[in-house]
N, C-alpha and C positions, 0 to 999 in steps of 0.2 A: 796713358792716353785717356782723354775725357770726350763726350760728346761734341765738345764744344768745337773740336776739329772736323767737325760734319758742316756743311752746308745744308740750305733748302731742309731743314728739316721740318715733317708732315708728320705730329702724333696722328693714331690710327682708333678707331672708336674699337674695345675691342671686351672681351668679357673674360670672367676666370682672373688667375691669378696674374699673367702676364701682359704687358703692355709692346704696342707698336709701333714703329715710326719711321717713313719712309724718308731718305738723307742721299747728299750728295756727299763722297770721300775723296779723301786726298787727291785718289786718283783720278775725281772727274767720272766716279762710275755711279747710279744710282744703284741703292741698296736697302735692304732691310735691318732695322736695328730692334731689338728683341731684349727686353729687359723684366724684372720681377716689380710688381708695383708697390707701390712704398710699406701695405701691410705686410707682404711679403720679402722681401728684402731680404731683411735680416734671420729668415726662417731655415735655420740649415737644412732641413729634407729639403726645401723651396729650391737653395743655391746649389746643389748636389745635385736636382735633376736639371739646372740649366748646364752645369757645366758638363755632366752625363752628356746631355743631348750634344754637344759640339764635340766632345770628344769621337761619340758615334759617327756625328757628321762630315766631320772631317776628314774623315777615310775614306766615304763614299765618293764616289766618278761614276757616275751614270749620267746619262742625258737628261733621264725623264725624275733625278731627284734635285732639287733645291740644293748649290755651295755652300760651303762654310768656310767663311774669310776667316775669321778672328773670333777672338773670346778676349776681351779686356775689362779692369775694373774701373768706371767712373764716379769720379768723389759724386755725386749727386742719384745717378740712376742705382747704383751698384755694379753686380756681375752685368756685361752684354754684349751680346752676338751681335755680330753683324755677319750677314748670309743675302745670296742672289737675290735680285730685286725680277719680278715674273710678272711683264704687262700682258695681261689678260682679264680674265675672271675666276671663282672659282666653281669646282662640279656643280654644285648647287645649283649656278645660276646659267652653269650648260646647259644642265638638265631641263631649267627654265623655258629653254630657248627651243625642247621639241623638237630634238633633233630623229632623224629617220635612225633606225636601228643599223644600217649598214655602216653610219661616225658612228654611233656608240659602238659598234666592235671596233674600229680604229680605234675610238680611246681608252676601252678595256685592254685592247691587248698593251697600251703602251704603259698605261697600271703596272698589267700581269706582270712585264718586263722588269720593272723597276722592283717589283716586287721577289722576282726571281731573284736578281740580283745581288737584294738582300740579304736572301733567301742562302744563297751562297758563302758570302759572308759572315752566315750565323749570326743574321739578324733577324729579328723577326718585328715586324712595322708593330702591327696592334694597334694601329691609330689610323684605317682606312674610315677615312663619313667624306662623304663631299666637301666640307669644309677644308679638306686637308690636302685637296685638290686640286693645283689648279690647271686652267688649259689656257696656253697663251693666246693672245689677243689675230695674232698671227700663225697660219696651219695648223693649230690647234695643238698644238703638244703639249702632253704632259707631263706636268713638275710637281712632285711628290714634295709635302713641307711639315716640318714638324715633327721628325723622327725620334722622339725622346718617348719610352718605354710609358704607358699609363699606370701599367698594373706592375709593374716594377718598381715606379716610385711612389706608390702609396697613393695618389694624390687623386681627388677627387673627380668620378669620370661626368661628366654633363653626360645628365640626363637624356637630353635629344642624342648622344653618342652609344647611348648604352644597347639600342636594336641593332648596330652594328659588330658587337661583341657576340665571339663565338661564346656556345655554353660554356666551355672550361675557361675564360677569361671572366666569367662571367660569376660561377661558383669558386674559383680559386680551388679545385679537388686535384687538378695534376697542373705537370708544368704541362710548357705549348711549343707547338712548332707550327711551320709554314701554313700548315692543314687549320689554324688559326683566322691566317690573313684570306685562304682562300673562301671560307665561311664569308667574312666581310666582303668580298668581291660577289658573293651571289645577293647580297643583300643592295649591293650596287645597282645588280641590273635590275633588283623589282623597281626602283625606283625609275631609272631610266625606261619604266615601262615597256622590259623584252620580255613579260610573264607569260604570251602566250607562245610566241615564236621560238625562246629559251626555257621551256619550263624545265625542262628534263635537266637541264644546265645546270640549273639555279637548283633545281630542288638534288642535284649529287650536291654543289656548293655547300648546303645549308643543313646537313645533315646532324643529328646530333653529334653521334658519333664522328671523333674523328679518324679513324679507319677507316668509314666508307665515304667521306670526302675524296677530292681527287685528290689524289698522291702531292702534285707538285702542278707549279704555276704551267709548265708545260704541257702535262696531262689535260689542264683547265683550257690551253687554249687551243688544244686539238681538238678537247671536244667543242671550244667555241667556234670552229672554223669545221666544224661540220663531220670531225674523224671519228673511229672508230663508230659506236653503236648508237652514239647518241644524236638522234633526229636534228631535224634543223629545217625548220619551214620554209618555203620562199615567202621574201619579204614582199614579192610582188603581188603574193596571193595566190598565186596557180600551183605553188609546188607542192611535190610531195614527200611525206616522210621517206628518208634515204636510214637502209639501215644495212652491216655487214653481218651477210648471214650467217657466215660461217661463228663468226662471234659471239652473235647474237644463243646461235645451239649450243655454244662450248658452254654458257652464260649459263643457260638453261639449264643445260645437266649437273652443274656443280652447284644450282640453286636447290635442284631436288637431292640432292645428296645431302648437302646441307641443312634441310629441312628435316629431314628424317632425324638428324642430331638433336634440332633443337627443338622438334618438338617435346623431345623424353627432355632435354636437360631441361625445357621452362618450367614442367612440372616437377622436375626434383630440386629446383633454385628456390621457387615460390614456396617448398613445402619447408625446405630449410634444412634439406636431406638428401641425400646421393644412396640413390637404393645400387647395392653392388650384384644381385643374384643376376639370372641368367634371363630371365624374365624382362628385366630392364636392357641387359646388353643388346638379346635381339630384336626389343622395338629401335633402339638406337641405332642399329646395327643396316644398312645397307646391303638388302635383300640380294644376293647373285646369283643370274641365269647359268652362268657357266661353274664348275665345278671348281676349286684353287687347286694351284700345280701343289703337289704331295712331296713334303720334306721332310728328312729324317726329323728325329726326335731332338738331336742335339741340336741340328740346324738351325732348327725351331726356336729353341730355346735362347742360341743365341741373337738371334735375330731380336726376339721380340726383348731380350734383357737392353739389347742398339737401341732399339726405339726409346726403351721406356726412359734411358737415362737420358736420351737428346727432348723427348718431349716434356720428359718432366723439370729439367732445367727452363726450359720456354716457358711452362706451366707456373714454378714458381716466380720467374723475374716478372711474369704479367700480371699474373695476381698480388706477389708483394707489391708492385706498381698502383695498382687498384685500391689494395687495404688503406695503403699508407697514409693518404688525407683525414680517413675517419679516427685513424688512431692518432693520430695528431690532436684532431680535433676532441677525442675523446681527453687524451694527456691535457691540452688546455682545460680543460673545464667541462667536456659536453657530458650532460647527462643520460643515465641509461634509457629515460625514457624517449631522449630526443635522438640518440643513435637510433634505438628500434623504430622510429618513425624515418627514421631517413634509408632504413632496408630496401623500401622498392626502388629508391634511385642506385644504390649498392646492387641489389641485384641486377637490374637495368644494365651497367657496367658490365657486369660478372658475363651475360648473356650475351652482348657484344663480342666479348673478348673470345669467348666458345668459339662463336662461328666464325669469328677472323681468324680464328686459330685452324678451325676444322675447315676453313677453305684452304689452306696452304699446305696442308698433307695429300702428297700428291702417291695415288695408289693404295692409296688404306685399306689394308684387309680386317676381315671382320675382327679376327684379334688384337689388332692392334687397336680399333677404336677402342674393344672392350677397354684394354690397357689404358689407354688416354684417358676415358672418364671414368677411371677408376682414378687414378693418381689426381683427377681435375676435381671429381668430389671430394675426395676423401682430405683434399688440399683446401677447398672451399669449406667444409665440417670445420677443418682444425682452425683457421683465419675468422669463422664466425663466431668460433667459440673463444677465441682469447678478447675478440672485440667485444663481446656482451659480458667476460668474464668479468667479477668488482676488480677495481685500481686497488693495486697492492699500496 
């Protein structure tokens, strides 16, 4: 099959490696045809991510994502798609158009949607900017376009896309998930200018960490629809901050418990050392008013032996998770002085993981924290010291 079996066709002005061109097919149906431009062509990584991208494509059925017809080779163009043709415009030129923030949550959520969807799939977009957006010309719906991985296929991110990358796509330091795309959806709404009405939104969204992003496109549009703890202004002007209290206190006391942890571990990360005496345990340690129920001595014993072997297994799959970019990068080629300069983003990391970690132990007694940061330092010492040690 060649292009030549196309009608009406309309190349499209377009930038990057790939070329556009709107066509009439066999069927009388208007479409999109999507090909590699003549420097490209012949560039295997090039041909690998168009045919990547229809492969992906082609599994998707969602409303709110752009079809994939075909993938044929044409003597002239090379590999090319042909995929739904979507009259409209794209976010860009939504966004243009100033709309009230009440459509912009209709068109976030219908984003979210397609993005869940993905999300499901075990896909992850990585390619949210307004350009890759668009909303039809009619009821405004959205069609997600251009599904082919960025940072999968090596291939050069523009510039103006690059604010919409989460940090970890951004350093390449771990792989990614959903907690990825939902980065790029708050970075959506500064544009759509909902930074005073969604700040709280946008700023869970765009967090470094991905931990404390929202979990899932779900979570993101509970809290966009005003649930759980996170405010939500009236757009009219008159309203007021709505919060759940009860949530809000639960919120509260696991932030002071948490606190208490991290303040001792930031001072023995930074120092480059996990002090174990008793001294350190009880600053770290969450002070209690009541007295702990009294257990024999074996009980004890084996209790705290349950813990250490379930938290320490958590402890090493996080941290080996952690480590594992720098020593990579150390194996390529990095030098020791350029690892010891990249410590405080390593640390950074390491401190993260603490408190996401020491939010999830539900009931911690003091021994037991002791136990935790004992196995979490003395796990951090040994992973710093094989990363600084010389390459055998």
């Amino acid at each position: 099959m060649d292009t030549n079996t196309y009608k009406d066709v309309v190349e499209l002005p377009s930038k990057g490696c790939f070329a556009f061109a709107t066509a009439t097919n066999e069927a009388g149906e208007k479409v999109v045809l999507k090909w590699l431009k003549d420097q490209f062509k012949d560039k295997r990584q090039h041909v690998a991510c168009l045919k990547r991208e229809f492969s992906v494509g082609q599994k998707l059925d969602n409303p709110h994502i752009v079809k994939y017809f075909k993938l044929f080779e044409d003597e002239q163009k090379g590999w090319t798609i042909e995929r739904e043709y979507v009259e409209g415009r794209s976010l860009a030129d939504y966004i243009a158009e100033r709309h009230p923030s009440g459509e912009c949550v209709v068109i976030l959520r219908q984003i979210a949607e397609a993005l869940g969807y993905m999300h499901d799939h075990n896909i992850i977009y990585r390619n949210l900017t307004p350009s890759n957006v668009f909303v039809t010309a009619q009821g405004d719906q959205v069609k997600l376009v251009d599904v082919r991985s960025l940072q999968a296929d090596n291939l050069a991110v523009p510039s103006a896309s690059i604010k919409y990358l989460a940090p970890e796509l951004r350093d390449g330091t771990m792989t990614v998930d959903g907690r990825s795309d939902i980065y790029s959806l708050g970075i959506l709404m500064k544009d759509m200018g909902m930074d005073l009405e969604y700040s709280d939104v946008i700023e869970h969204c765009t967090r470094y960490g991905r931990s404390e992003r929202f979990l899932d496109t779900e979570e993101f549009m509970n809290a966009l629809d005003g649930g759980g703890s996170y405010r939500r202004r009236s757009s009219e002007g008159g309203g007021h901050p709505v919060f759940d209290l009860k949530k809000v206190l639960i919120a509260v006391i696991i932030l002071l418990v948490v606190i208490g942890g991290a303040i001792a571990v930031k001072s023995m990360i930074d120092h480059g050392t996990f002090n174990n005496n008793n001294d350190t345990a009880d600053t770290v340690a969450l002070q209690k008013t009541e007295a702990p129920e009294k257990k024999t001595e074996p009980a004890q014993k084996a209790e705290t032996n349950d813990f250490a072997n379930q938290i320490g297994q958590q402890v090493k799959t996080g941290l080996d998770a952690i480590f594992q970019p720098f020593f990579d990068w150390k194996n390529e080629g990095g030098t020791d002085r350029q690892i010891r300069k990249a410590m405080p983003k390593l640390n950074k990391k390491i401190k993260a993981f603490y408190l996401d970690l020491s939010s999830k132990q539900v009931n911690l007694t003091d021994s037991n924290r002791q136990v935790m940061d004992k196995i979490f330092g003395d796990y951090v010492n040994q992973k710093k010291a094989e990363l600084v040690a010389p390459a055998q």
